[in-house]
Chimera marker file (.cmm) of the C-alpha trace (Angstrom):
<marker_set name="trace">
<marker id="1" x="30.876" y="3.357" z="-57.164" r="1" g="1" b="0" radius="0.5"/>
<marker id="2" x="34.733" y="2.392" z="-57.704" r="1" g="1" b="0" radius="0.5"/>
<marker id="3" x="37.719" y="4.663" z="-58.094" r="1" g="1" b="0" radius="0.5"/>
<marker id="4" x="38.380" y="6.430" z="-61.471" r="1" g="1" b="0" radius="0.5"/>
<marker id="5" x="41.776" y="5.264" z="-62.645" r="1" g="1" b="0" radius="0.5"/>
<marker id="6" x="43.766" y="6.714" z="-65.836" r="1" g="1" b="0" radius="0.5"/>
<marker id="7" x="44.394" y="3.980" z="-68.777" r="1" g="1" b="0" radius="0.5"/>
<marker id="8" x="45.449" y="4.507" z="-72.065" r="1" g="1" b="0" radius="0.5"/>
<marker id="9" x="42.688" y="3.594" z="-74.815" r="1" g="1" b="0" radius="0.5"/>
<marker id="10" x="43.574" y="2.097" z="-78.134" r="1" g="1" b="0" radius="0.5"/>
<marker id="11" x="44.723" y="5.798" z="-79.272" r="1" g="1" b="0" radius="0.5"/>
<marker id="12" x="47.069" y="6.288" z="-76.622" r="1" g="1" b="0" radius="0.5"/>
<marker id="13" x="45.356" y="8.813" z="-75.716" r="1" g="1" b="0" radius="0.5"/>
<marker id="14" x="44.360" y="8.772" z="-71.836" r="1" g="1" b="0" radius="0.5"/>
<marker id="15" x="40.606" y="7.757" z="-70.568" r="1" g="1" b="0" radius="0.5"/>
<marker id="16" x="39.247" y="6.991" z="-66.965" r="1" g="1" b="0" radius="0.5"/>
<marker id="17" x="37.239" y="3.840" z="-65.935" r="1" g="1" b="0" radius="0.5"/>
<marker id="18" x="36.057" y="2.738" z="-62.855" r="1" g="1" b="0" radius="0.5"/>
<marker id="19" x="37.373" y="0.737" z="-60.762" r="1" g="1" b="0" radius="0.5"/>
<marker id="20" x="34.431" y="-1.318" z="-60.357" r="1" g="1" b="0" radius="0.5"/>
<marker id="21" x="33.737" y="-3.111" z="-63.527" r="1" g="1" b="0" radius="0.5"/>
<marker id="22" x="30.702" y="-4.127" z="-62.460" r="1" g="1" b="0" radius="0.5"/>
<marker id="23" x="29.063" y="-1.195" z="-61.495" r="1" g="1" b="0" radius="0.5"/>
<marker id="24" x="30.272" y="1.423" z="-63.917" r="1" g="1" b="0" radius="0.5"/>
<marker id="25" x="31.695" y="1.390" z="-67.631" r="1" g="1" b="0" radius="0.5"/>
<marker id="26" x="34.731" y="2.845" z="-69.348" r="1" g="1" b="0" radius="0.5"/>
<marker id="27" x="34.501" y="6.558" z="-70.277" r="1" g="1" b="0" radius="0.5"/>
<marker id="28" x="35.460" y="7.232" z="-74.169" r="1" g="1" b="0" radius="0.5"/>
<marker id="29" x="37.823" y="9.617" z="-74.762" r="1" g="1" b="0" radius="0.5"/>
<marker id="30" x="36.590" y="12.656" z="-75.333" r="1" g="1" b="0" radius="0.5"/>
<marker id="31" x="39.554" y="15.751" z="-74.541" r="1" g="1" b="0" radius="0.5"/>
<marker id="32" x="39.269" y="16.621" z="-70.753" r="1" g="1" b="0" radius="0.5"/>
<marker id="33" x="37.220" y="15.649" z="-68.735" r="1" g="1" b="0" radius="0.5"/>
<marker id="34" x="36.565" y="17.185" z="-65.247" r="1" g="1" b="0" radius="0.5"/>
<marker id="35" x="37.002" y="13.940" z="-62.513" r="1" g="1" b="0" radius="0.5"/>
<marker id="36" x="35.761" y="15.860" z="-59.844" r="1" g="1" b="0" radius="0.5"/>
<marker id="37" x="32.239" y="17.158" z="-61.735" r="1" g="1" b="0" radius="0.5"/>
<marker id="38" x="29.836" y="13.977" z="-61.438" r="1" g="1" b="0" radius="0.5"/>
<marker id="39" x="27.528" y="16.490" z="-64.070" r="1" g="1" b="0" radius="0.5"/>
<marker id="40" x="30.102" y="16.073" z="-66.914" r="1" g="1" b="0" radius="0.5"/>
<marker id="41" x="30.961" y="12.622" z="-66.085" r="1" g="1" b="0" radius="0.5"/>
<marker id="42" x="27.173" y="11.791" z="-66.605" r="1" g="1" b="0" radius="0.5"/>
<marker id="43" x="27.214" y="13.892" z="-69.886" r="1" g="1" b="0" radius="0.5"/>
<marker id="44" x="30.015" y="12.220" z="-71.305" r="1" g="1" b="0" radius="0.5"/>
<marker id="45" x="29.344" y="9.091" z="-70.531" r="1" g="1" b="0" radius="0.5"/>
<marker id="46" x="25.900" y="8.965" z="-71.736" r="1" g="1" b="0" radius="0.5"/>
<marker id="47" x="26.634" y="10.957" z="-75.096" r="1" g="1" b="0" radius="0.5"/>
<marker id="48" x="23.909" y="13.596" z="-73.723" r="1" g="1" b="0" radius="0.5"/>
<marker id="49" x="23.701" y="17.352" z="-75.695" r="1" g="1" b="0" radius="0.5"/>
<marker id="50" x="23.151" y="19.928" z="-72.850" r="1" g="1" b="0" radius="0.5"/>
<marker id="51" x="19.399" y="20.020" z="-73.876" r="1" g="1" b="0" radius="0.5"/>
<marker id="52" x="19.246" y="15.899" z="-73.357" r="1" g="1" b="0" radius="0.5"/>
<marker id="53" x="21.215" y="16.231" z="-70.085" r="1" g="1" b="0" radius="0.5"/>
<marker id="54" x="18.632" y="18.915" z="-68.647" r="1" g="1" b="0" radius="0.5"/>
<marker id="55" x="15.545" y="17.188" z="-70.007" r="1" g="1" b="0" radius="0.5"/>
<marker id="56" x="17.376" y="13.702" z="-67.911" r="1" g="1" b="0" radius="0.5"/>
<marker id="57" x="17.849" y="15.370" z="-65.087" r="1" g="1" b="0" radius="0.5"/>
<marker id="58" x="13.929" y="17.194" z="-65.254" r="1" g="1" b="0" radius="0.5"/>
<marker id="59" x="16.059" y="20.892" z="-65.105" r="1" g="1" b="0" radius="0.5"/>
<marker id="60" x="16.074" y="24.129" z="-67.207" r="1" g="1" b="0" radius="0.5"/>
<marker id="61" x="18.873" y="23.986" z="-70.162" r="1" g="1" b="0" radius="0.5"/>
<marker id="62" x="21.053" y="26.729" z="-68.323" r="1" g="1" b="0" radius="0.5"/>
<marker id="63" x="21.099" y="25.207" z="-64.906" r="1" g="1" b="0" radius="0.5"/>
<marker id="64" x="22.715" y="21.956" z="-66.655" r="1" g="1" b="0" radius="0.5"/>
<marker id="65" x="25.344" y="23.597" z="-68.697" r="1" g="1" b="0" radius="0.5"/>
<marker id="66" x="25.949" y="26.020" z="-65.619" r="1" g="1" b="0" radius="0.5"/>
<marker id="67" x="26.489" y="22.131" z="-63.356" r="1" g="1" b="0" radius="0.5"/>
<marker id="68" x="27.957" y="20.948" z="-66.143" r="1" g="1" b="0" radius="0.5"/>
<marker id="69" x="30.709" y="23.918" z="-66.654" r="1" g="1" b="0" radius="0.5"/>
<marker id="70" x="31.491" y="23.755" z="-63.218" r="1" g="1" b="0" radius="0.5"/>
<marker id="71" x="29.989" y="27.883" z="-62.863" r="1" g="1" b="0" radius="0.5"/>
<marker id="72" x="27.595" y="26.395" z="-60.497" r="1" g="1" b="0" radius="0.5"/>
<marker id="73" x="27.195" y="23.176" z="-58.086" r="1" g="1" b="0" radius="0.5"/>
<marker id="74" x="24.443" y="20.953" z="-58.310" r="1" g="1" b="0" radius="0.5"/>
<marker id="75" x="22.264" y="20.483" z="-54.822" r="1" g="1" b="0" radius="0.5"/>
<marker id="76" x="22.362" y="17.482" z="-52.503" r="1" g="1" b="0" radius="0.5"/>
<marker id="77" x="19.464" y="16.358" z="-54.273" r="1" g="1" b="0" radius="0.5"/>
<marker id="78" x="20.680" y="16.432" z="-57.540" r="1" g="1" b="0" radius="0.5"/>
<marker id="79" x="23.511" y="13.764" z="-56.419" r="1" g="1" b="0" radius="0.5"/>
<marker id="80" x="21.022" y="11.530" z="-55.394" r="1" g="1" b="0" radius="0.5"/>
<marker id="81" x="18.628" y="11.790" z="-58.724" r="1" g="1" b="0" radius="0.5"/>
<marker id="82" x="21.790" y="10.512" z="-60.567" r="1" g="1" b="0" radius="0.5"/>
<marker id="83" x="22.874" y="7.931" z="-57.730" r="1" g="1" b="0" radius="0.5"/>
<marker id="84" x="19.466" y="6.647" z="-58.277" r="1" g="1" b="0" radius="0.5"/>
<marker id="85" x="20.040" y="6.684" z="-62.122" r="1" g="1" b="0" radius="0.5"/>
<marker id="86" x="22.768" y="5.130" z="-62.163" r="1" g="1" b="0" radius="0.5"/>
<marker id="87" x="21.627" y="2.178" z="-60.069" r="1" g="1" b="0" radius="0.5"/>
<marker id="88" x="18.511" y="2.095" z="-62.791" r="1" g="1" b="0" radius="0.5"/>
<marker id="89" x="21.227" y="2.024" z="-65.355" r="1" g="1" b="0" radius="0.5"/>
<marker id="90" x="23.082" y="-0.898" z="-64.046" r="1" g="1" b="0" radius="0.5"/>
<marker id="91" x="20.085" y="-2.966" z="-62.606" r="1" g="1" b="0" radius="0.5"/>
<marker id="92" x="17.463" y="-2.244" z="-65.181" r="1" g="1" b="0" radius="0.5"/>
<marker id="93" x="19.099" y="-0.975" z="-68.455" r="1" g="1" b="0" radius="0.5"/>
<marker id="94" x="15.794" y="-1.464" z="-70.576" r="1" g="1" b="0" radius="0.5"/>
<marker id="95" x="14.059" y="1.010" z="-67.937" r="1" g="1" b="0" radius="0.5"/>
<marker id="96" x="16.817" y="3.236" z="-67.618" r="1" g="1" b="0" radius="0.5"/>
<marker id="97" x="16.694" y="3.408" z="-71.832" r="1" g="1" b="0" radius="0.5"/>
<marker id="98" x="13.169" y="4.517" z="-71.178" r="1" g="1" b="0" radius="0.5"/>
<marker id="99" x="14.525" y="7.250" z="-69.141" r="1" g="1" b="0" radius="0.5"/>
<marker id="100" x="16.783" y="8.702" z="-71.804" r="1" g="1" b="0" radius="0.5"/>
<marker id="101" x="15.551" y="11.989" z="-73.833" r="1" g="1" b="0" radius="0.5"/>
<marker id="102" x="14.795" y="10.714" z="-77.426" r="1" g="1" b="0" radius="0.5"/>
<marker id="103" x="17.607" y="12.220" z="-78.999" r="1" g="1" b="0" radius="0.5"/>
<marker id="104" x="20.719" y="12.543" z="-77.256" r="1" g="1" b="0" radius="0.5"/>
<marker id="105" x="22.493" y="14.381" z="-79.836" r="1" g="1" b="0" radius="0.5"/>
<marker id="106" x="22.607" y="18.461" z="-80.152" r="1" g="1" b="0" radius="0.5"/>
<link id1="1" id2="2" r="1" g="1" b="0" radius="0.2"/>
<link id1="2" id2="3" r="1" g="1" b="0" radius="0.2"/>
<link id1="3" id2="4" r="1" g="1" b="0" radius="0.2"/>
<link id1="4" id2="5" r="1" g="1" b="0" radius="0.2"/>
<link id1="5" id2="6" r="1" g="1" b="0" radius="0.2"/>
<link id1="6" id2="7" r="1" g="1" b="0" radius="0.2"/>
<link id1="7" id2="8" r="1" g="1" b="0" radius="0.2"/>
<link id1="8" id2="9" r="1" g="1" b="0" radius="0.2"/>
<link id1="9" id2="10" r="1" g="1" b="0" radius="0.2"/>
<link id1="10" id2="11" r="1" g="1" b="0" radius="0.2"/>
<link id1="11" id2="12" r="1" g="1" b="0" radius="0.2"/>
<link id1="12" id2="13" r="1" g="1" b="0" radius="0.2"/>
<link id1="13" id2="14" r="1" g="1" b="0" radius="0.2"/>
<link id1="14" id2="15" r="1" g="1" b="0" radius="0.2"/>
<link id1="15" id2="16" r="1" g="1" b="0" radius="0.2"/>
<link id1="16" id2="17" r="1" g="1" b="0" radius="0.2"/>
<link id1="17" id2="18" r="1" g="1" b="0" radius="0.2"/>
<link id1="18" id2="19" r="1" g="1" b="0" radius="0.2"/>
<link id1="19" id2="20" r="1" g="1" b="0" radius="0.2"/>
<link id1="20" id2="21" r="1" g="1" b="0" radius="0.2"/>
<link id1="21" id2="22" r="1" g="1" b="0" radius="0.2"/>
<link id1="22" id2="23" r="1" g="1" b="0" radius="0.2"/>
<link id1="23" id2="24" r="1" g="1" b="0" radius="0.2"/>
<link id1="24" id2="25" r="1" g="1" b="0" radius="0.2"/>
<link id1="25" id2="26" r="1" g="1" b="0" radius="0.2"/>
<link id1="26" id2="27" r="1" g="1" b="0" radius="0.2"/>
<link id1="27" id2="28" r="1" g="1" b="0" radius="0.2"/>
<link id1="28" id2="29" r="1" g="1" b="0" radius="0.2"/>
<link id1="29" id2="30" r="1" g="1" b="0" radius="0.2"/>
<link id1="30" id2="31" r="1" g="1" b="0" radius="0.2"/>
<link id1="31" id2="32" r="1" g="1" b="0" radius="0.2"/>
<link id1="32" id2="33" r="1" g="1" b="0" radius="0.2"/>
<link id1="33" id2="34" r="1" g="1" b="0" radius="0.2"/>
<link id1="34" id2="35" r="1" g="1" b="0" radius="0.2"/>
<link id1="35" id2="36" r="1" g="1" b="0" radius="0.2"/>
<link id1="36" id2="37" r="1" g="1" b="0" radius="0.2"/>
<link id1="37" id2="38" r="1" g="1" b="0" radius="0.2"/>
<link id1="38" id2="39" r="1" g="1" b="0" radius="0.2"/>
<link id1="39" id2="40" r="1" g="1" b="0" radius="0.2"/>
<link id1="40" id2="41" r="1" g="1" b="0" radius="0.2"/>
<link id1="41" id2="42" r="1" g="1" b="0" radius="0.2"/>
<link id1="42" id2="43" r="1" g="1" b="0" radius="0.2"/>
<link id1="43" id2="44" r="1" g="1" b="0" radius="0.2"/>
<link id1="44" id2="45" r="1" g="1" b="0" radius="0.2"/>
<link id1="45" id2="46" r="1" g="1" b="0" radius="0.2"/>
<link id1="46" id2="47" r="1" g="1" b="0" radius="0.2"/>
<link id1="47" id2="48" r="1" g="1" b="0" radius="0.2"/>
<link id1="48" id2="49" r="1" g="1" b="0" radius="0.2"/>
<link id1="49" id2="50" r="1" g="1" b="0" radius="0.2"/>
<link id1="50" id2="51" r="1" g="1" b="0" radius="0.2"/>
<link id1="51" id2="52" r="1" g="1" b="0" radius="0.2"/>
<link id1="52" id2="53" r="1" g="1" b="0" radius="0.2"/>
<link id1="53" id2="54" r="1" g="1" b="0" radius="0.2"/>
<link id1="54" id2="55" r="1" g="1" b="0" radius="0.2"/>
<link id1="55" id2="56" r="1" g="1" b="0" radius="0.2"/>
<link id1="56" id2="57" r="1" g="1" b="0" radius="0.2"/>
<link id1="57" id2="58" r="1" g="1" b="0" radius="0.2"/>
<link id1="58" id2="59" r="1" g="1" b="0" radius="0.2"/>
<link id1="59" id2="60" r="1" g="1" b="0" radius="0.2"/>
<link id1="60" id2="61" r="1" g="1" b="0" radius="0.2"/>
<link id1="61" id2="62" r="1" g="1" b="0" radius="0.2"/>
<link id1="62" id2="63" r="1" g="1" b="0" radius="0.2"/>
<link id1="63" id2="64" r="1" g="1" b="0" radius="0.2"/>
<link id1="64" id2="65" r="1" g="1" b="0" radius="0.2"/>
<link id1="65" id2="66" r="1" g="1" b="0" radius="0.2"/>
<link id1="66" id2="67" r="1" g="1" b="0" radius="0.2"/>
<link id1="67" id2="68" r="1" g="1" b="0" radius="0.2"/>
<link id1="68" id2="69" r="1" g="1" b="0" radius="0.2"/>
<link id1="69" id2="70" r="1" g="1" b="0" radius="0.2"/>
<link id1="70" id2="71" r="1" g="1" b="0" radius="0.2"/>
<link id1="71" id2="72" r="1" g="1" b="0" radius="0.2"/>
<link id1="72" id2="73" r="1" g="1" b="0" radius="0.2"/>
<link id1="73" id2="74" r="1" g="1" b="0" radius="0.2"/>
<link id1="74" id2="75" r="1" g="1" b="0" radius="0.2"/>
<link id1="75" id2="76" r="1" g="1" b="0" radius="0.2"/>
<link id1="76" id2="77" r="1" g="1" b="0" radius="0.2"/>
<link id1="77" id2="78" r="1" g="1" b="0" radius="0.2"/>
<link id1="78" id2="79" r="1" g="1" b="0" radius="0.2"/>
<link id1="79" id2="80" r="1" g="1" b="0" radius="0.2"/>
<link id1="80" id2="81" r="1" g="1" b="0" radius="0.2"/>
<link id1="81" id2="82" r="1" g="1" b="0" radius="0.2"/>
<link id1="82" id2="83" r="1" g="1" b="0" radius="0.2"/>
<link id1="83" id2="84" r="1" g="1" b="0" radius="0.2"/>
<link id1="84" id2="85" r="1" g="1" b="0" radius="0.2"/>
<link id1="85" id2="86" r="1" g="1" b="0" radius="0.2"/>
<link id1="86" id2="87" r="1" g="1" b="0" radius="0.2"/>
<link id1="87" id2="88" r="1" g="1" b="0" radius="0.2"/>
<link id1="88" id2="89" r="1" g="1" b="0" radius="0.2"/>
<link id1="89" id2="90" r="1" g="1" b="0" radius="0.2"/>
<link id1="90" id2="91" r="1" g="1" b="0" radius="0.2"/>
<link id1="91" id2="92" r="1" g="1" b="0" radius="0.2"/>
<link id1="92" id2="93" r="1" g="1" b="0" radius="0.2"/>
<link id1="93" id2="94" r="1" g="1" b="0" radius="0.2"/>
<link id1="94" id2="95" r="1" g="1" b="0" radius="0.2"/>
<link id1="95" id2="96" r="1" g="1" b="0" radius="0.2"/>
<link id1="96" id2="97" r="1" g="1" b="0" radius="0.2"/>
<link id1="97" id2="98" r="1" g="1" b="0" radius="0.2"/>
<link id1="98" id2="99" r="1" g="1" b="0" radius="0.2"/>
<link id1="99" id2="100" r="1" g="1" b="0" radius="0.2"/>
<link id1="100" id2="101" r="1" g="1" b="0" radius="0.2"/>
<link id1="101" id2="102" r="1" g="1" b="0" radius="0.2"/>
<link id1="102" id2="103" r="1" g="1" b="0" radius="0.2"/>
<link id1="103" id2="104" r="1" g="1" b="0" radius="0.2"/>
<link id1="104" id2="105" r="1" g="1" b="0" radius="0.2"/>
<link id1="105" id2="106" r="1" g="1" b="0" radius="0.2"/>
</marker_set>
């Protein structure tokens, strides 16, 4: 993964992208968004509802608003699942749509 550097979108209003253009996309602005929580990163940038992101990442509902909050850190492992995800995303998108809950909305 690249570096997550502040831009302005077409708003003015600030957003984060990645350094690495080919690896990751441009995060919409959404208000504030934690840098340093990969959880909420994944949540935003997929457009996932707290029951989409758990049923992703195979976890109870709590346990992905409490990694998503920041009230509680995700395990080793769980940074790997979405390390692997990601490289599903980018190198197989039609797979990685397979992988995505059937609604993402709330």
């Amino acid at each position: 993964m690249g570096l997550w550097m502040r831009s302005s979108c077409h708003q003015g209003v600030g957003q984060y992208e990645c350094s690495n253009r080919a690896f990751c996309r441009t995060i919409p602005c959404l208000g504030t968004i934690d840098m340093t929580n990969p959880i909420q990163i994944l949540k935003t940038r997929l457009g996932l509802s707290d029951v989409a992101l758990a049923a992703y990442l195979g976890v109870p509902r709590t346990t992905a608003i409490n990694w998503s909050n920041g009230k509680r850190k995700p395990p080793a492992v769980a940074h790997r699942l979405i390390e692997v995800l990601r490289v599903i995303e980018v190198m197989a998108p039609d797979v990685h749509g397979h992988l995505l809950p059937q609604s993402k909305g709330k």
